[in-house]
N, C-alpha and C positions, 0 to 999 in steps of 0.2 A: 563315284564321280572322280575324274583325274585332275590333278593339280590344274591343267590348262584351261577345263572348263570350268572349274571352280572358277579363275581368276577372269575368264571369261565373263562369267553371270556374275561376280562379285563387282566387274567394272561399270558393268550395264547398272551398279546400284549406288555408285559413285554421285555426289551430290555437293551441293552448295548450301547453307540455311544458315540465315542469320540466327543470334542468341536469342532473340525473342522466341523464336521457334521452338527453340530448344529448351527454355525452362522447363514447362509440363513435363519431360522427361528424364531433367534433372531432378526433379522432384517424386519421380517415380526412384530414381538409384539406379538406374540405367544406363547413365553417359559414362561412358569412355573417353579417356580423352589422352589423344597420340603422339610424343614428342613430334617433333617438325623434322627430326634427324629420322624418323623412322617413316617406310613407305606406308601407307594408310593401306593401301591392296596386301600386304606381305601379314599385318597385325590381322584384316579381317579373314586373311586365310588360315593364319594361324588359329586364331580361335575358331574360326567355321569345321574345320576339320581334327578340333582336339588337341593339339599340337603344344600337349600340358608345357613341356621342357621350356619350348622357347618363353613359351609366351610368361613362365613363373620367371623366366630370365629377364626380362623385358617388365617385370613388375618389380622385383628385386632391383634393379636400376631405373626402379623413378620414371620408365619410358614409357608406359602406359598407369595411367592412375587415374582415379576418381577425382573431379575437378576440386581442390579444394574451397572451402569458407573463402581464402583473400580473391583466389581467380572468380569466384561467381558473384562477389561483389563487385570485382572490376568489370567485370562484364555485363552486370545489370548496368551498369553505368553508359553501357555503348550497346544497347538492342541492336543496331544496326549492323555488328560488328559481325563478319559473315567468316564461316569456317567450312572446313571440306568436311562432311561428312559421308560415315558408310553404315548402312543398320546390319546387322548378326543377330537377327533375334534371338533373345529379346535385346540385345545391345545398341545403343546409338554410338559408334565410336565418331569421336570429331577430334579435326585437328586445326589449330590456328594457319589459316590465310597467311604466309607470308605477305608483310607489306610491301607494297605496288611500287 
């Protein structure tokens, strides 16, 4: 599959969902979760097609990482609180909604 259409069907899976949604899957060790500084389509491609380099570059600087203990308490605190998400399975990558 070529970079284009990857990015193609990766967009088509482009998403919204609140934190509620998202615990069951945090509780599997499956969330991803995406600086704001980084494109959500560029990380799911990256990892969709292997792309060890960037993507161990992109974990070595804190840009992609599993949500931590303080963030999923604060975020239990706000169910409501909605984030862009992209699934890779098995990955849920999500990234905070800049506020409006």
């Amino acid at each position: 599959m070529s970079h284009t259409d990857l990015r193609a069907e990766l967009t088509e899976n482009l998403d919204e969902a609140e934190w509620e949604w998202l615990i069951p899957h945090v509780q599997q060790d499956v969330v991803i979760v995406v600086a704001v500084e980084l494109d959500l389509l560029d990380v799911g491609i990256a990892i969709a097609s292997d792309n060890v380099l960037k993507v161990q570059t992109w974990i070595d600087e804190a840009l992609i990482t599993k949500p931590s203990v303080a963030q999923i308490g604060e975020w239990n605190n706000q169910l409501t609180k909605r984030f862009n998400t992209l699934i890779i399975q098995p990955y849920v990558l999500i990234q905070e909604k800049a506020a409006a």
